[in-house]
N, C-alpha and C positions, 0 to 999 in steps of 0.2 A: 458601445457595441452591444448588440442585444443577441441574447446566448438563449438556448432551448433546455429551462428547467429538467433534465434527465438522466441527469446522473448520477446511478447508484456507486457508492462507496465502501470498500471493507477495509477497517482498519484490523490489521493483527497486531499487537501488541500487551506486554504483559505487565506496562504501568501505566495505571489507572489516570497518573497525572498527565501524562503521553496523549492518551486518549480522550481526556479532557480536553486538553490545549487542541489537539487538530479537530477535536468538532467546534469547540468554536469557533477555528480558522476556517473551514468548509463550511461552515452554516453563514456566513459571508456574502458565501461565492451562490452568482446567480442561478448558474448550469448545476447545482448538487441537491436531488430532487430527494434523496435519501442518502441516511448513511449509517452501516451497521459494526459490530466490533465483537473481536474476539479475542481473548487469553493468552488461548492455545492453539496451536495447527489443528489439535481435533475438534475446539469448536469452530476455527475455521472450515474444516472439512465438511460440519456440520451446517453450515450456511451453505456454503457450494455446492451441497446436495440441493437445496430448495430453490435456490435463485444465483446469477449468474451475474457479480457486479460488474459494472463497466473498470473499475479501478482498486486494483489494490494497493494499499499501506503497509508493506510486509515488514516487521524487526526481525532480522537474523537471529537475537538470542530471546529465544522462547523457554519454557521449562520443563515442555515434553520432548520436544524435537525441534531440529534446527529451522530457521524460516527458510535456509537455503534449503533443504528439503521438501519445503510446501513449493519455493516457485516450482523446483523442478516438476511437481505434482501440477501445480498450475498452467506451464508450460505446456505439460503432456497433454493434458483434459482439455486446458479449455484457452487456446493460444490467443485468445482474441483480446481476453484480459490484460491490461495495463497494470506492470507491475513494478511499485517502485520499494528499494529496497530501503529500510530504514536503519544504522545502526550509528551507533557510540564507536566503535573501534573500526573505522572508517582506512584501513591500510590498504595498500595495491592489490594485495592478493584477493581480499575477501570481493575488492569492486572487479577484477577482472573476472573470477570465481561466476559471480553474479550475473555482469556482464553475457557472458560464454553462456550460461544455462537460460537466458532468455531477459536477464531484466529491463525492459525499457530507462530507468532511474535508479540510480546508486543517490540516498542522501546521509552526510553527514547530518547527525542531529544536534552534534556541538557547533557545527559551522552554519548549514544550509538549511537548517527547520522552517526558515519562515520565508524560503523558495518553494514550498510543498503549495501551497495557493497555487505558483507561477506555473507548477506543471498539469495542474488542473484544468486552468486556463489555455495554457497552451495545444490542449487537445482539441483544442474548439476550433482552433485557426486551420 
């Protein structure tokens, strides 16, 4: 299948090993023309002021504020964004939580980290 190199990527999250691993997983992938990252929600917000990615990589437990507070930000500004939720304590409440406020993807990152490709991909179809 042949994919149209253009799609920008924000990873949020706040281990460095995290964001190792999914740029190499996305630097792969045909369709992922860039891909940028951040800490924290405000360096997040600090990307989102200048550019507008097609996808985000959000972790729940951030250091300044929650990431479920960034989707609901996300949501609000800028709804067109793809946002999939990334976290370790993957229980019903936090996915329907997520769910409800907008998030296209709930991932486990003990179970489903290396489904993160598959939903990249699946934007394409």
């Amino acid at each position: 299948m042949q994919y149209k190199k253009n799609k920008m990527i924000l990873i949020v999250d706040d281990s460095y090993l995290i964001i190792e691993r999914l740029t190499d997983m996305l630097n792969e992938l045909e369709q992922v023309d860039s891909i940028s990252h951040a800490f924290t929600v405000t360096a997040a917000l600090e990307i989102l002021e200048q550019t507008t990615p097609d996808i985000i990589l959000l972790d729940i437990n951030l250091p300044d504020t929650s990431g479920i507070e960034l989707l609901r930000i996300v949501k609000e500004k800028y709804p067109s964004i793809t946002v999939a939720m990334l976290t370790n304590n993957a229980n019903d409440y936090y996915r329907q939580l997520c769910l409800k406020l907008g998030a296209d993807h709930f991932v486990d990152k003990s179970k489903d980290f290396d489904m993160i490709p598959d939903i990249i991909t699946a934007l394409e179809a």
